[in-house]
N, C-alpha and C positions, 0 to 999 in steps of 0.2 A: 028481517033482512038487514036491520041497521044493525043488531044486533051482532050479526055473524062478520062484519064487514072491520070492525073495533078492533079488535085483536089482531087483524090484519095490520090494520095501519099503524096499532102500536109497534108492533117487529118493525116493518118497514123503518120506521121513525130509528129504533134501535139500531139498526142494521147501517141506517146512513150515519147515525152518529158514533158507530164502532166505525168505520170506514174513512170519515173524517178525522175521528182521532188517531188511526193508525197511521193515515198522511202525514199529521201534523208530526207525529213523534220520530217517523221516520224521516223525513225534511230534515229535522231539527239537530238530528245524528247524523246528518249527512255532513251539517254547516256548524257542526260544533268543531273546534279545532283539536288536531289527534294531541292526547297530555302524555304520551308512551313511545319512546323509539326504542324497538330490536333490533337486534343484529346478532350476525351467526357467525363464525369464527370456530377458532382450534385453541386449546391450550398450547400453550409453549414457553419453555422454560432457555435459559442460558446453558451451557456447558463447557467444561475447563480441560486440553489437552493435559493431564501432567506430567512433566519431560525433567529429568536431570539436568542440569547445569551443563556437565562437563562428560565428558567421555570414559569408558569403563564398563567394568563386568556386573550386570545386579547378581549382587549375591541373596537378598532375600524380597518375597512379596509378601505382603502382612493382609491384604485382603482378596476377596475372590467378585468377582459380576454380582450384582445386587445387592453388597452390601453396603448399609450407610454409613458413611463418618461426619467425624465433627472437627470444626476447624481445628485444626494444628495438630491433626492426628497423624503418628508413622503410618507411612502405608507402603514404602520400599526401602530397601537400604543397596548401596553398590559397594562394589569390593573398596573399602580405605585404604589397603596397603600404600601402593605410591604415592596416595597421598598424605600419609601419614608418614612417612620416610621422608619426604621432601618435607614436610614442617621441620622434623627435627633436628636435617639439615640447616636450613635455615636460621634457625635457634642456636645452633652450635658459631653460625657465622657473625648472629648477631651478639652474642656474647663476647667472641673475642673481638668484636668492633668496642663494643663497650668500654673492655676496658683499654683499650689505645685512645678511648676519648679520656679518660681518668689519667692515666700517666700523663695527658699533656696536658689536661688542666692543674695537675700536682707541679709541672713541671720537673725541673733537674733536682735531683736528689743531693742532701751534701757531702756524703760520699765520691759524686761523679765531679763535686767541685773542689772538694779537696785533692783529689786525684791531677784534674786539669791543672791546678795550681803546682801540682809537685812536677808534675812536665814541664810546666815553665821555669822550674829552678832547674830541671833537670838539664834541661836546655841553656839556660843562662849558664851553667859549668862547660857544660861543651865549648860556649861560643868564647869564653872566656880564654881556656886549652889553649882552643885554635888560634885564638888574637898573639898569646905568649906564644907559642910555635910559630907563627908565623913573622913576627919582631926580632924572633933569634935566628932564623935560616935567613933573611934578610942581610941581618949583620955575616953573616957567613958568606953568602952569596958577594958583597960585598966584597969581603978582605980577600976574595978567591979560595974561602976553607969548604966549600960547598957549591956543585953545580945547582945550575940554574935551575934544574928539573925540580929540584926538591921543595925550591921557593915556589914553581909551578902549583906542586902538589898540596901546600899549604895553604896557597890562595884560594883554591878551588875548596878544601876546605873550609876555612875559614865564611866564603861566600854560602855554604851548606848549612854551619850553624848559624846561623844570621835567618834563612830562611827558616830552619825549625823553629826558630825560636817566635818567630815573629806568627808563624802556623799553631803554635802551644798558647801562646796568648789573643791570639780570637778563638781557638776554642775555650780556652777560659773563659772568656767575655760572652758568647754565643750560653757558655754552662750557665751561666750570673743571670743572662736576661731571660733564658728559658723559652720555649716553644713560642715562632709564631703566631699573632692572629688567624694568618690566614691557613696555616697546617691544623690550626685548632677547628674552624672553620670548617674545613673541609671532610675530616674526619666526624664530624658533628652529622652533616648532609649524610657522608655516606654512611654513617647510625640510621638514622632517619629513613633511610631507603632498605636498608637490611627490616628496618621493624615495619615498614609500609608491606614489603614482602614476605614477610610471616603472617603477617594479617591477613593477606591476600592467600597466602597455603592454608592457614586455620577454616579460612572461608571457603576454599577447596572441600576441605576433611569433612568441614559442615554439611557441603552439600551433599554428601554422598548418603546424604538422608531425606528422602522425601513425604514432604508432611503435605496434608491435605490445605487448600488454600481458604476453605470456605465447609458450611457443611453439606451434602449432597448424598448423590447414589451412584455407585461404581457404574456404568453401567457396559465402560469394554476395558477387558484385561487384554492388553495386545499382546506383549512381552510375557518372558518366562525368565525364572531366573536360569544365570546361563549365558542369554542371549547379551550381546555387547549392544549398548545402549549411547545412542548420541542427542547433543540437546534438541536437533528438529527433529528427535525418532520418539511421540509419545508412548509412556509405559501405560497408563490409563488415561479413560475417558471418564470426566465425573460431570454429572449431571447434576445441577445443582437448584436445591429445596424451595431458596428465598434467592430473588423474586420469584413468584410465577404470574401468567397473565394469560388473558385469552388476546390473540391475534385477530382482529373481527377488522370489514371494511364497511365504512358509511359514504352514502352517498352525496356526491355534492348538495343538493339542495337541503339535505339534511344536518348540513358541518356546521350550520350558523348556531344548531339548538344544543349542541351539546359546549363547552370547556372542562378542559383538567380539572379533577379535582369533584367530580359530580358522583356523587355516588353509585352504584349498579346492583341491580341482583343478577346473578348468574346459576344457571342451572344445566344440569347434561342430562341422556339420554339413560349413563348409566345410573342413577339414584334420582328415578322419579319421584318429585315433590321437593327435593331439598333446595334449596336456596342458600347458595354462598355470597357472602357480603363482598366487595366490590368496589370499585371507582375508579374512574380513567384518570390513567397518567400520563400518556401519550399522546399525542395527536401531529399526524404528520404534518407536516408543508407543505410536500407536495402530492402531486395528485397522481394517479400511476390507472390504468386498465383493471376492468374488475379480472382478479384472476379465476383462472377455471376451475379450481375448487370451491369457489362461492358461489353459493346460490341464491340469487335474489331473485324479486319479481321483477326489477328494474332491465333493462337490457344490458347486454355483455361490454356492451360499449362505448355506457358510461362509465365516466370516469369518475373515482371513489379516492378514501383518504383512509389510509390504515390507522388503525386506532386499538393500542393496547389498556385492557381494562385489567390493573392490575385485581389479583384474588386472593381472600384467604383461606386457606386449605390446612388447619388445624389437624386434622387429622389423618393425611398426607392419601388421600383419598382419589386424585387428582393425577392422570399420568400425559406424559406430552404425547399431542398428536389428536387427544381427544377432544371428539365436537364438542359446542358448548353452545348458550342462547345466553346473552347479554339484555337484560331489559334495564333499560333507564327513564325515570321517572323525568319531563321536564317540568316539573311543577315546583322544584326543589331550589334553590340558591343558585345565582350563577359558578360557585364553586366551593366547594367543601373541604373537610380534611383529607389529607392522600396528599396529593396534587403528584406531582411526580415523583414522589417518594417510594420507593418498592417496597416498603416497610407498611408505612401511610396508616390507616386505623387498624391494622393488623397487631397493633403494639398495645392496642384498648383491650384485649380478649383476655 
């Protein structure tokens, strides 16, 4: 009987000591502190209206919806004509500005001075004439060989060349000293404003080419060639590559464990198991209502803090709008390489 009763109490004994120990382990995981915060979120990237400058016909489009460029690539052209004729007006106007700033920095040529000089002999014989004609109708007038009239018509003369002559000799003097300061001056300025506005048409002519800003993916062709195009009317929609991030919200009591700069793994629904590298670059200030596409365990009405963890998507694997699971490590540095850089250790791969 004692026998049969041993084996008993060894289980028993077993039984309380698997029982005890499964308390003790589970306690222990209860009051160990969590080393892992998730969060769930969407991807989401930026994207770039691109619009023309200026107003006009596109005459051509270089790519179609889904295709991807790289920075500074054509991707529409508009009709140049008018702006291509207005440059070369321009060009035409500031040539001949040109050289009327050249003639007056040459000033008077010595042909124009030899010239004004011979006007003024020219004039000194006149006034000379007049002096001798009018000394001799005098005497005439005088003895009564000559009405009065005649002496009139001499004096008035004679008053004539006195005025040419004295009008022959500052232009002379005007030909010697040559162009104003301020004529020089002035025609310099309006050089300057002729070539400001050529600049300004070249910059025209340039625009009527539209290059990509960035590298991305078309992802709306609104416009056709054809259609007249104004600068708030975009020709494309480009979505664009770099950055991308998941948009995820954390919960107040949660804000304290994360900062910029901490690294993340990230993973979606569509390629289970992979794990994309990661780290927060964002982190709001303020606090805003869980929105209703998030779902957490938390209630709807606390209050959370958007938090973008930027990613890197090598192999462009990654479209906006798609779920995504954010795990962050708090066991790690209070902050890493990334920080808010969109770039961040995406530049290491």
């Amino acid at each position: 009987m004692g026998k049969s009763k041993a084996p008993r109490v060894v289980l028993a004994l077993l039984l309380a000591a698997a029982i005890a120990g499964g308390y003790h382990y589970f306690k222990k995981r209860e009051k160990a502190p969590e080393r892992v915060l998730t969060l769930y979120g969407n991807v989401d990237i930026r994207q770039v209206q691109l619009a023309f400058y200026d107003t006009g016909r596109i005459l051509r489009l270089l790519v179609e919806e889904g295709d991807r460029v790289e920075a500074g690539q054509l991707v529409a052209e508009m009709d140049p004509v008018r702006y291509d004729m207005d440059a070369r007006q321009l060009k035409g106007k500031l040539e001949a500005q040109q050289q009327a700033v050249t003639r007056l920095h040459n000033g008077t040529r010595p042909q124009e001075i030899e010239q004004a000089r011979a006007m003024v002999q020219a004039n000194e014989a006149t006034l000379k004439d007049a002096e001798l004609t009018y000394e001799r109708i005098r005497g005439l007038v005088a003895t009564d060989f000559a009405p009065q009239q005649q002496l009139d018509d001499a004096t008035a003369k004679l008053k004539t060349a006195r005025a040419h002559l004295k009008e022959a000799k500052e232009a002379l003097e005007l030909a010697v000293i040559g162009p104003r300061k301020e004529d020089i001056a002035e025609a310099e300025a309006q050089l300057r404003a002729y070539q400001a506005s050529l600049d300004l048409s070249r910059q025209r002519l340039r625009d009527t080419r539209l290059y990509a800003p960035a590298p991305g993916i078309i992802r709306d062709r609104i416009l056709e060639p054809g259609d007249m195009t104004f600068p708030q009317n975009p020709v494309f929609t480009l979505a664009l590559t770099r950055p991308m991030w998941v948009r995820a919200y954390v919960p107040e009591p949660s804000l304290g464990k994360i900062v910029p700069g901490m690294r993340a793994d990230i993973s979606t629904d569509s390629y289970p198991g992979k794990v994309y590298k990661g780290w927060i670059g964002f982190i709001s200030p303020t606090a805003e209502f869980t929105p209703k596409n998030v779902e957490t365990p938390d209630l709807r009405t606390r209050l959370v803090f958007e938090v973008r963890a930027y990613i890197c998507d090598p192999q462009d694997e990654l479209r906006l709008g798609m779920p995504a699971t954010v795990v962050i490590s708090l066991d790690q540095p209070g902050s890493g390489a990334g920080g808010s850089d969109p770039s961040g250790p995406c530049q290491e791969e």
